[in-house]
PyMOL Python script that loads the backbone (N, CA, C, O; Angstrom):
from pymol import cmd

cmd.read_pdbstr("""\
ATOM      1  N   UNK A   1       0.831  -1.180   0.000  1.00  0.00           N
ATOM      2  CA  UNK A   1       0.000   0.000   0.000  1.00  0.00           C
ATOM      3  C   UNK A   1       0.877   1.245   0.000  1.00  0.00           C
ATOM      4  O   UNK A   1       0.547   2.362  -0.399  1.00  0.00           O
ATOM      5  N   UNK A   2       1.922   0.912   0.458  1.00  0.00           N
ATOM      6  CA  UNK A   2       2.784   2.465   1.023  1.00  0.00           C
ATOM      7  C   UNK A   2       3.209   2.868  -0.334  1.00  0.00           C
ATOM      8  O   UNK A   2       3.516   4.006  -0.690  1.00  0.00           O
ATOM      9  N   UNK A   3       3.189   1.805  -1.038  1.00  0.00           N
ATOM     10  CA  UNK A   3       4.798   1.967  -2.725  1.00  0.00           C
ATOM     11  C   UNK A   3       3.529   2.754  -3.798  1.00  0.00           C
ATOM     12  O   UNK A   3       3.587   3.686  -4.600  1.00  0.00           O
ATOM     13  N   UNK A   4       2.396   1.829  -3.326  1.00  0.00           N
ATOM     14  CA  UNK A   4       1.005   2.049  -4.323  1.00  0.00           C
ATOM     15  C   UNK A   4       0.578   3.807  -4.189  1.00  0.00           C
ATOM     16  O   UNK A   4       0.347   4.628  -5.077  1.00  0.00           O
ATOM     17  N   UNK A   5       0.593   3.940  -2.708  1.00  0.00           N
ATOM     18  CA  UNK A   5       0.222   5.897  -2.473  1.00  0.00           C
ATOM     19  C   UNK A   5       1.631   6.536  -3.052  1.00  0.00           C
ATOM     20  O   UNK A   5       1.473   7.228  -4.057  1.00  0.00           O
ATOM     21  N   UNK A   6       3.073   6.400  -2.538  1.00  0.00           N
ATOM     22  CA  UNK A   6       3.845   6.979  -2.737  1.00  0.00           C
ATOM     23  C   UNK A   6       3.739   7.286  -4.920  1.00  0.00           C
ATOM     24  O   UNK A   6       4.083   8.367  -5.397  1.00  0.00           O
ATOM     25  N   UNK A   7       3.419   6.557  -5.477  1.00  0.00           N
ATOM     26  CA  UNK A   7       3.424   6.278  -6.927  1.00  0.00           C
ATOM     27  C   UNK A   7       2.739   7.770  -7.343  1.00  0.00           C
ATOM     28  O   UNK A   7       3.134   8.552  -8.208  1.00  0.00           O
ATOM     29  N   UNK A   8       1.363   7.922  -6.264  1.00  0.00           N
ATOM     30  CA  UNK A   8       0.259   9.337  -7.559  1.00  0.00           C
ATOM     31  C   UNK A   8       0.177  10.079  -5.629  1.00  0.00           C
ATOM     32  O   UNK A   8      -0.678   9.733  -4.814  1.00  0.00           O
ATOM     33  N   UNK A   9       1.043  10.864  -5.418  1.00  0.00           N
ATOM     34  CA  UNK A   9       0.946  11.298  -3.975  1.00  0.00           C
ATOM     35  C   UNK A   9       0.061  12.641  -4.487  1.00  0.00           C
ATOM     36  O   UNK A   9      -0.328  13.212  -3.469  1.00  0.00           O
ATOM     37  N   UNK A  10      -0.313  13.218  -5.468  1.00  0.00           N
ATOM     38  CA  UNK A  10      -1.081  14.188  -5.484  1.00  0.00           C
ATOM     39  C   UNK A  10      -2.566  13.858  -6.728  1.00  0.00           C
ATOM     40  O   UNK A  10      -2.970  14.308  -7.801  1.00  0.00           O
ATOM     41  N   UNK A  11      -2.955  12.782  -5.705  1.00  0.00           N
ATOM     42  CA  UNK A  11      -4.469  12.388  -6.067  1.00  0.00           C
ATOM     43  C   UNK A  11      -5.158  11.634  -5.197  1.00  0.00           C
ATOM     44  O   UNK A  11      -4.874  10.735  -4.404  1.00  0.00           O
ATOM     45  N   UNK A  12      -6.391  12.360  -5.614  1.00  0.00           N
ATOM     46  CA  UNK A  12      -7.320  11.309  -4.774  1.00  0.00           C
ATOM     47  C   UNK A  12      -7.476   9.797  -5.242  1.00  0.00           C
ATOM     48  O   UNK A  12      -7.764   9.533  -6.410  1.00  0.00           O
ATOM     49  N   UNK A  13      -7.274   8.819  -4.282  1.00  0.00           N
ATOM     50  CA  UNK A  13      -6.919   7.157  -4.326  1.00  0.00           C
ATOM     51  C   UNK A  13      -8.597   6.491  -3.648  1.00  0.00           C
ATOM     52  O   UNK A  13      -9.105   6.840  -2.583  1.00  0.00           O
ATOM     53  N   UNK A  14      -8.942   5.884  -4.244  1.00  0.00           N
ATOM     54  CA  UNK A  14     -10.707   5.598  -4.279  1.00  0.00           C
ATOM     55  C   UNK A  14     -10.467   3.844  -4.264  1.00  0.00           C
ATOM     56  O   UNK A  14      -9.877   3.419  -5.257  1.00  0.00           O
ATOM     57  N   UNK A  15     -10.898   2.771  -3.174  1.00  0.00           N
ATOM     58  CA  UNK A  15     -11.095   1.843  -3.235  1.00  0.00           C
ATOM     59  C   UNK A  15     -12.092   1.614  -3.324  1.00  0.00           C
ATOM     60  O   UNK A  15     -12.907   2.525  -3.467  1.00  0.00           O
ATOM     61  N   UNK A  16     -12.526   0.144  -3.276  1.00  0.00           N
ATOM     62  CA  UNK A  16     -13.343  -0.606  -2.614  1.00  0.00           C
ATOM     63  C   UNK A  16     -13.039  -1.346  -1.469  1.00  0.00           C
ATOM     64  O   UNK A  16     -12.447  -2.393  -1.732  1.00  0.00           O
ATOM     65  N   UNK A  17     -13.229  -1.164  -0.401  1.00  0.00           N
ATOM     66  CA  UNK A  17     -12.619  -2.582   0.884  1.00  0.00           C
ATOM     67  C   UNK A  17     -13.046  -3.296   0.961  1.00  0.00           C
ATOM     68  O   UNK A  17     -14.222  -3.191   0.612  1.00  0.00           O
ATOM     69  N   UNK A  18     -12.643  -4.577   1.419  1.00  0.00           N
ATOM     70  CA  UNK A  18     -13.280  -5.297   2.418  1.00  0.00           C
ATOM     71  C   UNK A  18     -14.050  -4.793   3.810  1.00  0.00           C
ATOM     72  O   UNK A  18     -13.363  -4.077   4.539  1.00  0.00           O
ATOM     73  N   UNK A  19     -15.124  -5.031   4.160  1.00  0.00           N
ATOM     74  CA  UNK A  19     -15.715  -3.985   5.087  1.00  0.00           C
ATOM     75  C   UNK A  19     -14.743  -4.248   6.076  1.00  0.00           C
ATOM     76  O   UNK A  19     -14.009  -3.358   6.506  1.00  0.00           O
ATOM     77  N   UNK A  20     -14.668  -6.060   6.671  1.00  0.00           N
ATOM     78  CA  UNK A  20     -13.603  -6.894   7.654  1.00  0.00           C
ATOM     79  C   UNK A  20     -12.225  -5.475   7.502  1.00  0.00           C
ATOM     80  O   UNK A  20     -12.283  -4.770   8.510  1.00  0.00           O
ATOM     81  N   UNK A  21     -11.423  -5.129   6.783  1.00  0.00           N
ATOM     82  CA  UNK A  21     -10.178  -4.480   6.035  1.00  0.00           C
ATOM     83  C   UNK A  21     -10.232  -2.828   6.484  1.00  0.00           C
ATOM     84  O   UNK A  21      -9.227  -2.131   6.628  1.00  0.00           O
ATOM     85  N   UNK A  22     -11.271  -2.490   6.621  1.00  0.00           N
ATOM     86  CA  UNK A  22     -11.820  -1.034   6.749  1.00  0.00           C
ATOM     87  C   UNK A  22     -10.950  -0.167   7.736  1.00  0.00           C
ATOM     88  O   UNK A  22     -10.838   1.019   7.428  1.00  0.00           O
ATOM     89  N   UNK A  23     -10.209  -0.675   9.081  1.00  0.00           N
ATOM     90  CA  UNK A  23      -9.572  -0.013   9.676  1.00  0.00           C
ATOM     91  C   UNK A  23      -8.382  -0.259   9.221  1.00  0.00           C
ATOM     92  O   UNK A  23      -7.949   0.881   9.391  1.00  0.00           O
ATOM     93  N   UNK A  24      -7.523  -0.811   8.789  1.00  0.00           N
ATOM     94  CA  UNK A  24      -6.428  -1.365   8.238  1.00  0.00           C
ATOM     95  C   UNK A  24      -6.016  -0.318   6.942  1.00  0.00           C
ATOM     96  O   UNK A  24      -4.864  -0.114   6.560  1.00  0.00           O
ATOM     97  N   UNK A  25      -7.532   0.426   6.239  1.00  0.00           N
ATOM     98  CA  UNK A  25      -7.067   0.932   5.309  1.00  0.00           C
ATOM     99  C   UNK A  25      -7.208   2.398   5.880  1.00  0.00           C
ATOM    100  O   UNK A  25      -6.494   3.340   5.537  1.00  0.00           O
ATOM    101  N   UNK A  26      -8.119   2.445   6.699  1.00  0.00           N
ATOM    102  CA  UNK A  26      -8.276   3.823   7.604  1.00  0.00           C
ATOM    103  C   UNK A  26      -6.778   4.363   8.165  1.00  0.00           C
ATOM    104  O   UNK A  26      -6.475   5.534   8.394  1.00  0.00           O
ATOM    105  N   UNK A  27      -5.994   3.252   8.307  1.00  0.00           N
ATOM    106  CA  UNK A  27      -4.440   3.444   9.051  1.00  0.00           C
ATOM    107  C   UNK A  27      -3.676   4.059   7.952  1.00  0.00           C
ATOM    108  O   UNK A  27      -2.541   4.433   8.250  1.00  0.00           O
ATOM    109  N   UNK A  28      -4.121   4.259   6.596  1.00  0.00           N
ATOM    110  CA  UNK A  28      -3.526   5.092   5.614  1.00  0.00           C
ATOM    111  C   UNK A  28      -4.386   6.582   5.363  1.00  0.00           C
ATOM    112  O   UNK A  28      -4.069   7.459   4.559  1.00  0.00           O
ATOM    113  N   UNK A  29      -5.129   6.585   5.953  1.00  0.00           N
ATOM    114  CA  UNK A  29      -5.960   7.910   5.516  1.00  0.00           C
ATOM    115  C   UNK A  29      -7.206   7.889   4.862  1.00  0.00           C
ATOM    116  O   UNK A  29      -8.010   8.813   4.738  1.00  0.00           O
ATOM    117  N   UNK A  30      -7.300   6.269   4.297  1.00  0.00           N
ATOM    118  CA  UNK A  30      -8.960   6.030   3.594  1.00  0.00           C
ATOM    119  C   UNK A  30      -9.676   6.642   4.439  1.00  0.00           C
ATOM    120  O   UNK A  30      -9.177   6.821   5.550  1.00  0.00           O
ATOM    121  N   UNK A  31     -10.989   7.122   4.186  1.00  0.00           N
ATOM    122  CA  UNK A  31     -12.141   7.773   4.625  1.00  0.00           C
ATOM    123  C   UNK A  31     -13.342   6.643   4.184  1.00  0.00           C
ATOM    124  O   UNK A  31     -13.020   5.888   3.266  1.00  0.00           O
ATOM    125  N   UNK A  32     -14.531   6.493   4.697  1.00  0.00           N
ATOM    126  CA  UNK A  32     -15.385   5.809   3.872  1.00  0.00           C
ATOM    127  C   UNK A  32     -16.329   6.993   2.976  1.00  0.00           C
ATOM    128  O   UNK A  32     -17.015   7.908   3.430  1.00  0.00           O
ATOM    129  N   UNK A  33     -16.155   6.717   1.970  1.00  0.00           N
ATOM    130  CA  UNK A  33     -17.496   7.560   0.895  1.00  0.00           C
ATOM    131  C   UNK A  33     -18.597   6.881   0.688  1.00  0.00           C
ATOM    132  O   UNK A  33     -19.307   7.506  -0.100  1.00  0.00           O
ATOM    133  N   UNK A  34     -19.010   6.023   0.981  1.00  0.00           N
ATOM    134  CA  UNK A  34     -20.564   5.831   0.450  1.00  0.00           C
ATOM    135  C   UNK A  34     -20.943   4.431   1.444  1.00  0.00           C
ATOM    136  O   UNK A  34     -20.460   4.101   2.527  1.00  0.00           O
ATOM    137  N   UNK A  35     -21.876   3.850   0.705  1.00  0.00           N
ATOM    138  CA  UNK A  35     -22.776   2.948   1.923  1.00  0.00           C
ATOM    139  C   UNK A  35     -22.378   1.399   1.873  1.00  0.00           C
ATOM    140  O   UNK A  35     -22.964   0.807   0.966  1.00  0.00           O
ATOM    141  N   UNK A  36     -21.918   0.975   2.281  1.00  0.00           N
ATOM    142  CA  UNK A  36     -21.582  -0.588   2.349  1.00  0.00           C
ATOM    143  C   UNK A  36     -22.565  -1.360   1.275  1.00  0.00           C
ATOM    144  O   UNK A  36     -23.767  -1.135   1.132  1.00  0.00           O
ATOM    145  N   UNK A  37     -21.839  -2.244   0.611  1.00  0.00           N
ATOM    146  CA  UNK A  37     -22.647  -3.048  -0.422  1.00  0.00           C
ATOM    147  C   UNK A  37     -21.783  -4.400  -0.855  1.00  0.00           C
ATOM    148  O   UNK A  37     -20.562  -4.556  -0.861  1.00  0.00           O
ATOM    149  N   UNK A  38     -22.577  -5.089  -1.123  1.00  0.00           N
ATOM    150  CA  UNK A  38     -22.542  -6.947  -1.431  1.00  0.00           C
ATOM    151  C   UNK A  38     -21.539  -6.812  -2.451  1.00  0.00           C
ATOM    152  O   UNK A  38     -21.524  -5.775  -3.114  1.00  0.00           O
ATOM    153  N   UNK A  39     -20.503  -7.932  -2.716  1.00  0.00           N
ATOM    154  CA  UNK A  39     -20.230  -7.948  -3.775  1.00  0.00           C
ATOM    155  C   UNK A  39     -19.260  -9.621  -3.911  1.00  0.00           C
ATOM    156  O   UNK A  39     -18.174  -9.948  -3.433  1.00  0.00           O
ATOM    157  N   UNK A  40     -20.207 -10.346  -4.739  1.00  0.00           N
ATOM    158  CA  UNK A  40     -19.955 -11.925  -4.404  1.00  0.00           C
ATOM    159  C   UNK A  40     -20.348 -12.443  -3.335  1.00  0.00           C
ATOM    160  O   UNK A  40     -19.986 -13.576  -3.017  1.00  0.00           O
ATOM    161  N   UNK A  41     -21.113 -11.750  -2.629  1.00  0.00           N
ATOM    162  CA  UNK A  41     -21.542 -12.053  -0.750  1.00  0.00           C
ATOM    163  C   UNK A  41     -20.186 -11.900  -0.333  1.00  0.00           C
ATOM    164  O   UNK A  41     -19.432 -12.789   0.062  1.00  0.00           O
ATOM    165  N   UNK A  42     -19.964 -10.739  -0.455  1.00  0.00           N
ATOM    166  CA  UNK A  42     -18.251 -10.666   0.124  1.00  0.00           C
ATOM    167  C   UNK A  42     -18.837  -8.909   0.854  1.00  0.00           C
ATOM    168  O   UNK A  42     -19.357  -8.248  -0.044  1.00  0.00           O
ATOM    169  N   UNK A  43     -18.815  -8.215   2.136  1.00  0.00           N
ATOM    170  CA  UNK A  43     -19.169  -6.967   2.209  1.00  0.00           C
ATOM    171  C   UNK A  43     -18.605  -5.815   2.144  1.00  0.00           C
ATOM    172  O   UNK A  43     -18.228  -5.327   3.210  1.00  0.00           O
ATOM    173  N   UNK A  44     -18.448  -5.269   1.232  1.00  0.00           N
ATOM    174  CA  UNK A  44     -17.431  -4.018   0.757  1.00  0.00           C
ATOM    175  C   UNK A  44     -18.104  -2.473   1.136  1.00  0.00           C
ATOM    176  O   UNK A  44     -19.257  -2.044   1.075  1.00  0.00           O
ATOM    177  N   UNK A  45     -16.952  -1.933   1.507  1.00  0.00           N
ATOM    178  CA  UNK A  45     -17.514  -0.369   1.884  1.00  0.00           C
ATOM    179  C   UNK A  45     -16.293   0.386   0.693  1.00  0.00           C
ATOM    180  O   UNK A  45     -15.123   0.141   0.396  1.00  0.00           O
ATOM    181  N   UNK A  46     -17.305   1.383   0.266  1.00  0.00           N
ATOM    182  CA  UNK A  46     -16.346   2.732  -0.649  1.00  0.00           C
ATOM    183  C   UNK A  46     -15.521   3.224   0.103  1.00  0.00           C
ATOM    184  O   UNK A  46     -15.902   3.598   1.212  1.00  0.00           O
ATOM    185  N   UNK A  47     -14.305   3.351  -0.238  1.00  0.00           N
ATOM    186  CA  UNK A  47     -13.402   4.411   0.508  1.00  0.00           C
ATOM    187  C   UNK A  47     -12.619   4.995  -0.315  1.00  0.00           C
ATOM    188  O   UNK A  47     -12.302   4.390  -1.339  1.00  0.00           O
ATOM    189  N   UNK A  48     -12.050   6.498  -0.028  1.00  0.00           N
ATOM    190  CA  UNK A  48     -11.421   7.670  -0.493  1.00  0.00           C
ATOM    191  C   UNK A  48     -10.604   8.038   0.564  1.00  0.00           C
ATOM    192  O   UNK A  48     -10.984   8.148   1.730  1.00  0.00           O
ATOM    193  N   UNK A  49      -8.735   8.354  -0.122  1.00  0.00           N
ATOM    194  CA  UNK A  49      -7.930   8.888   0.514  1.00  0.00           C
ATOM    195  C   UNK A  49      -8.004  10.183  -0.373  1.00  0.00           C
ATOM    196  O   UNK A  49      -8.254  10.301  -1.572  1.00  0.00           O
ATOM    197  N   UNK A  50      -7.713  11.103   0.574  1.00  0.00           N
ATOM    198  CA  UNK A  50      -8.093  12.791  -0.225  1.00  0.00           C
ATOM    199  C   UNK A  50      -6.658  12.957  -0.608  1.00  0.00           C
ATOM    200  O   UNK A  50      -5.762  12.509   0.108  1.00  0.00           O
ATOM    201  N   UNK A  51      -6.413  13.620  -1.774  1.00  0.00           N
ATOM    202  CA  UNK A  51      -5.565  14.097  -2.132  1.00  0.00           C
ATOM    203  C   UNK A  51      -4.001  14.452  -0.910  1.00  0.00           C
ATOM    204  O   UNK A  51      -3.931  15.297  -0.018  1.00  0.00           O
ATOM    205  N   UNK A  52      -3.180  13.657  -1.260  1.00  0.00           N
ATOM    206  CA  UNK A  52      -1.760  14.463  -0.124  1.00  0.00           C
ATOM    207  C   UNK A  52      -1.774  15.652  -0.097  1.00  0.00           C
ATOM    208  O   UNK A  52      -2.082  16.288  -1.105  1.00  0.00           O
ATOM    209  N   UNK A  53      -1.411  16.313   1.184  1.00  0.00           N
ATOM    210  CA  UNK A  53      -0.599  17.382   0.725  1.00  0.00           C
ATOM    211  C   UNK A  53       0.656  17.884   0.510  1.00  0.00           C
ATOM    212  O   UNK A  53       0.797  19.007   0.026  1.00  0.00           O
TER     213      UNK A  53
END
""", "prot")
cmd.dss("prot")
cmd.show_as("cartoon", "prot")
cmd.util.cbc("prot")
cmd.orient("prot")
């Protein structure tokens, strides 16, 4: 994750998580953007790291 942000450090970086994953990606700055949803019966939440500064 660190090599993946360091690569575009001046953009906003938009996943999908694992909902389980959600603080793990929060420990980089993800935010959640939108509402938790199914995907394969697997439960994923939107998340957005805002632009570096």
């Amino acid at each position: 994750m660190t090599t993946a942000l360091h690569v575009c450090p001046r953009r906003d970086v938009v996943l999908n998580a694992q909902a389980p994953l959600q603080g793990w990606h929060a420990s980089f700055r993800f935010e959640v953007s939108g509402l938790e949803f199914l995907d394969d019966g697997v439960r994923h939440v939107p998340m957005r790291r805002p632009l570096s500064p």
